[in-house]
C-alpha positions as a printed NumPy array, in Angstrom:
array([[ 25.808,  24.095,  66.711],
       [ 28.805,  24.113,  63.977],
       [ 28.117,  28.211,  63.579],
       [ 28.931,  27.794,  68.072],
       [ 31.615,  25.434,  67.65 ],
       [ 33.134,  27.81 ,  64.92 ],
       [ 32.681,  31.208,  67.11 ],
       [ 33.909,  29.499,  70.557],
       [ 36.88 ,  28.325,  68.787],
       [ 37.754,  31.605,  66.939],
       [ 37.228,  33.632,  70.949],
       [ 39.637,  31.318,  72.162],
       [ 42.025,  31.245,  69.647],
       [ 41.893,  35.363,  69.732],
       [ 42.459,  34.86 ,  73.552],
       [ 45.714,  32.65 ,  72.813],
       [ 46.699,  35.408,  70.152],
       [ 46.602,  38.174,  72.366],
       [ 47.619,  35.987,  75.656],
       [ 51.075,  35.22 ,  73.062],
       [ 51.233,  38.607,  72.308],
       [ 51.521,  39.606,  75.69 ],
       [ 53.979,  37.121,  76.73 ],
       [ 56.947,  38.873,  75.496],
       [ 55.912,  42.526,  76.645],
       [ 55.464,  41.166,  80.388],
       [ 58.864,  38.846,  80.083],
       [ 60.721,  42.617,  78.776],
       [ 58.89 ,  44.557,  81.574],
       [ 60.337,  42.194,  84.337],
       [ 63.59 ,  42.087,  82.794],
       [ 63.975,  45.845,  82.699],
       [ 63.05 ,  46.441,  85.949],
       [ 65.058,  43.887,  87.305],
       [ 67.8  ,  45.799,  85.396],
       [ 66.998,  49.051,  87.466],
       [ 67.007,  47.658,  90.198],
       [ 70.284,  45.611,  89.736],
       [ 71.523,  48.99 ,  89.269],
       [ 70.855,  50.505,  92.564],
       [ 70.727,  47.568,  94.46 ],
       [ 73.643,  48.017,  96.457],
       [ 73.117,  51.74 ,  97.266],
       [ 69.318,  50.856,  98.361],
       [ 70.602,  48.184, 100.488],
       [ 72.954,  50.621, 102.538],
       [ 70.608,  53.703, 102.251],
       [ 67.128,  52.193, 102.287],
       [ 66.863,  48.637, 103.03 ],
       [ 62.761,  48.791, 103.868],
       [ 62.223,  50.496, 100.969],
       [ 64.176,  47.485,  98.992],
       [ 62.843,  44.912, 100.637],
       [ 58.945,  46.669,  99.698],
       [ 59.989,  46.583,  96.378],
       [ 61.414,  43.219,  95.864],
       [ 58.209,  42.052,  97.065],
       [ 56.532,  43.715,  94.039],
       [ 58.947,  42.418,  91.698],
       [ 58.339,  38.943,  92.85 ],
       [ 54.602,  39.474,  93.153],
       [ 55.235,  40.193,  89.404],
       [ 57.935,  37.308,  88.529],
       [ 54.986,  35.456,  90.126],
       [ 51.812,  36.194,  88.015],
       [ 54.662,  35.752,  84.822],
       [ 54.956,  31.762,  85.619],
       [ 51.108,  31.969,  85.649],
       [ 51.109,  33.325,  82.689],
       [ 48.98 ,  35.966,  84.069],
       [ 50.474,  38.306,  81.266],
       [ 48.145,  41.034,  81.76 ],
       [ 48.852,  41.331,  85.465],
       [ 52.299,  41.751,  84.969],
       [ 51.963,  44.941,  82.125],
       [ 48.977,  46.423,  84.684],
       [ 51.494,  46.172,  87.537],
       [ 54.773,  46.987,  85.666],
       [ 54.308,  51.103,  85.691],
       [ 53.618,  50.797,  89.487],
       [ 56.388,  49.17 ,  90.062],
       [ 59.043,  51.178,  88.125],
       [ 57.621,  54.186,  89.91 ],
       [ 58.856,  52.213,  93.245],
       [ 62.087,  51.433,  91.617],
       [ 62.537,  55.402,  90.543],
       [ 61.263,  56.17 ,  94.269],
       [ 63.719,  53.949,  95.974],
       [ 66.747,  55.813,  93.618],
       [ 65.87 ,  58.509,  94.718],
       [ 65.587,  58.092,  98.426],
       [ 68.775,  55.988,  98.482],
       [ 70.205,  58.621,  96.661],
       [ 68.851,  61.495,  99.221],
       [ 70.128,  59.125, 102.219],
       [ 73.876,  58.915, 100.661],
       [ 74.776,  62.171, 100.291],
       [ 73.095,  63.178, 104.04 ],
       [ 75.884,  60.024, 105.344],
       [ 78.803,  61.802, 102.728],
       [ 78.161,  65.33 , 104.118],
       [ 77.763,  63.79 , 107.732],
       [ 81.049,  62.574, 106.966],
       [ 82.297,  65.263, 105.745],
       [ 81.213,  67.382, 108.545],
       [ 82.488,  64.489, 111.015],
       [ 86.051,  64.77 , 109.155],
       [ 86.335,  68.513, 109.542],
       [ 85.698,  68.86 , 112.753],
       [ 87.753,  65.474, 114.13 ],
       [ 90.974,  67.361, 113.202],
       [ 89.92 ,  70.059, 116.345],
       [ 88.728,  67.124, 118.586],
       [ 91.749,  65.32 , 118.662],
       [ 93.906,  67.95 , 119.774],
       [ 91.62 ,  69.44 , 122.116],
       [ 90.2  ,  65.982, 123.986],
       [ 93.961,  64.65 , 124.71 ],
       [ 94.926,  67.954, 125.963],
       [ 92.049,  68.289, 128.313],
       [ 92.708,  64.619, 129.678],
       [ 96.207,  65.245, 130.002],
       [ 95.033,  68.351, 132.35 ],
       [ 92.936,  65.912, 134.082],
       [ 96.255,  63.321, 134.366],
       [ 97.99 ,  66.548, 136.114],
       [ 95.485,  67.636, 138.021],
       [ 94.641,  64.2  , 139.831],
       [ 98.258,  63.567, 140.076],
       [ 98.85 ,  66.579, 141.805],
       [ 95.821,  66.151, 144.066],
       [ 96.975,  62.442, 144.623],
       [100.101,  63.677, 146.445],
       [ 98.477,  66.59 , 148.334],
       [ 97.327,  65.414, 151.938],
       [ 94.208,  68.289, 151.792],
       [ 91.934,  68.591, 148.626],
       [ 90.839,  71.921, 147.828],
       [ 87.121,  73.259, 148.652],
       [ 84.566,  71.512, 146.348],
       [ 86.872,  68.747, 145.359],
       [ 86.502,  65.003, 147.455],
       [ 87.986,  61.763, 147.561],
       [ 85.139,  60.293, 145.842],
       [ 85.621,  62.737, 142.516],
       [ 89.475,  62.659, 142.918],
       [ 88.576,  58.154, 142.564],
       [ 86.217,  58.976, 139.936],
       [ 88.67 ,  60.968, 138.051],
       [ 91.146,  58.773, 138.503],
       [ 88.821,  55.437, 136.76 ],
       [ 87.554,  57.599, 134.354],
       [ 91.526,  58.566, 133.545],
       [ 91.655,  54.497, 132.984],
       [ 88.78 ,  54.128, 130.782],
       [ 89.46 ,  57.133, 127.963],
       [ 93.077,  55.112, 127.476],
       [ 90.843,  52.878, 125.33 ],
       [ 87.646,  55.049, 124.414],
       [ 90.611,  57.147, 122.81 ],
       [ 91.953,  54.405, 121.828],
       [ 89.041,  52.974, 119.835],
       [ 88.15 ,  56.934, 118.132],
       [ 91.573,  57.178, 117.086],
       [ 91.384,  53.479, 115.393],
       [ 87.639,  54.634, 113.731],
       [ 89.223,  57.846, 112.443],
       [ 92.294,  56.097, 110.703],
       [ 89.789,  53.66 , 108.945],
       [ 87.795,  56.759, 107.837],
       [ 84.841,  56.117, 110.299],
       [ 84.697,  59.896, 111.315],
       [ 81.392,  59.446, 112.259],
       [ 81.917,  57.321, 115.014],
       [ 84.906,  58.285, 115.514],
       [ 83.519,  61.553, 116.351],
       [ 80.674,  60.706, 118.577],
       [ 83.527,  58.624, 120.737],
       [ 85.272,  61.89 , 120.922],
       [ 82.617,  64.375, 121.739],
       [ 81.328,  61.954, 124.344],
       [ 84.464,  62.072, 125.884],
       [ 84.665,  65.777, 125.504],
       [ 81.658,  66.29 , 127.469],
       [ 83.008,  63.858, 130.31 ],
       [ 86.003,  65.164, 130.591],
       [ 84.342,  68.481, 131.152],
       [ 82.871,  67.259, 133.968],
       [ 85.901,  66.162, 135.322],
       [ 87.246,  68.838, 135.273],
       [ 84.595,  70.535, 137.541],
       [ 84.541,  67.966, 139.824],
       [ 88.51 ,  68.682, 140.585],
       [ 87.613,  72.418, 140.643],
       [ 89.135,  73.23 , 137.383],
       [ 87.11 ,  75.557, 135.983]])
C-alpha cells in the first residue's frame, strides 16, 4: 500500500512538473500571437474583417483553455493558429494593394471624367435651352424627354456636386463611379434630344 501511495504520488507530482513546465511555453505562445496579430490588426480589419473576426475566435478559444490551465491545448492549438494569423496577412495584404491600384486606376482616369462629364452636361444645358424656346421640337425629340432632360439637368448640379467633393478628399473611387454613372446618363440624354 506504501509502495502505491509512493508511485501515485511520484505520477502526480511528474504531472505537476510537466503541467509547470508547460505553463510558460503556452503563456509565450499566446503572447506572440497576440503580438502578430496586434500587428496587422488594423489592416485585417479594413481588408478582411471575417477573416479577423475567425481568428480572434481562435485566439480566445486559446486565451480560454490558458485560464484552465489546459496547457497542452494551448501548444497543440498554437501552430494552427499562427498559420491563421500568417493567412489573414496575407489576404489583408492581397486585398490592400487590389483597393491602392483601384485607386490608382480611379485617380488616373478621374482627371478625363471631369472634363468630359461637365462638358457633355453643359451641351445638354444648351441643347434644352434652345429647345425650351423653340415652339416645334425636332423629329424624335418630345416634351416628355425635353422635361426629363430638363430634371435630370437639376439633379447632376449635386451628383456633380458630391463626385467633385469625393475626389478632393481622395475618394476616387467613388468619386468615379458618381461620374461614370453620370456619364452614361447623360449619354442618354443626349439621344433623347437627338444629339447624336
Amino acid at each position: 500500500m506504501k509502495q502505491l501511495c509512493t508511485g501515485l504520488l511520484a505520477t502526480l507530482m511528474a504531472v505537476l512538473l510537466v503541467g509547470c513546465s508547460q505553463h510558460p511555453q503556452a503563456t509565450q505562445a499566446i503572447l506572440s500571437s497576440e503580438d502578430a496579430l496586434v500587428q496587422i490588426r488594423d489592416m485585417a480589419q479594413t481588408y478582411a474583417p471575417d477573416q479577423l473576426h475567425a481568428v480572434d475566435e481562435q485566439l480566445n478559444a486559446l486565451r480560454d483553455s490558458l485560464a484552465k490551465r489546459d496547457f497542452k491545448a494551448v501548444l497543440a492549438g498554437a501552430p494552427a493558429l499562427n498559420t491563421a494569423i500568417s493567412n489573414l496577412k496575407a489576404a489583408a495584404s492581397a486585398k490592400k494593394q487590389e483597393a491602392e491600384e483601384a485607386l490608382a486606376r480611379a485617380k488616373d482616369a478621374w482627371g478625363p471624367l471631369s472634363t468630359e462629364v461637365p462638358k457633355m452636361v453643359d451641351a445638354i444645358q444648351s441643347r434644352v435651352d434652345i429647345l425650351s424656346k423653340s415652339h416645334h421640337l425636332p423629329k424624335g425629340v418630345t416634351k416628355d424627354s425635353l422635361a426629363a432632360a430638363e430634371s435630370w439637368l437639376d439633379s447632376m448640379k449635386s451628383a456633380w456636386s458630391d463626385a467633385s467633393t469625393a475626389a478632393t478628399g481622395g475618394d476616387y473611387t467613388t468619386a468615379m463611379t458618381k461620374a461614370q454613372s453620370m456619364k452614361d446618363q447623360a449619354s442618354q440624354v443626349m439621344k433623347s434630344l437627338g444629339m447624336g
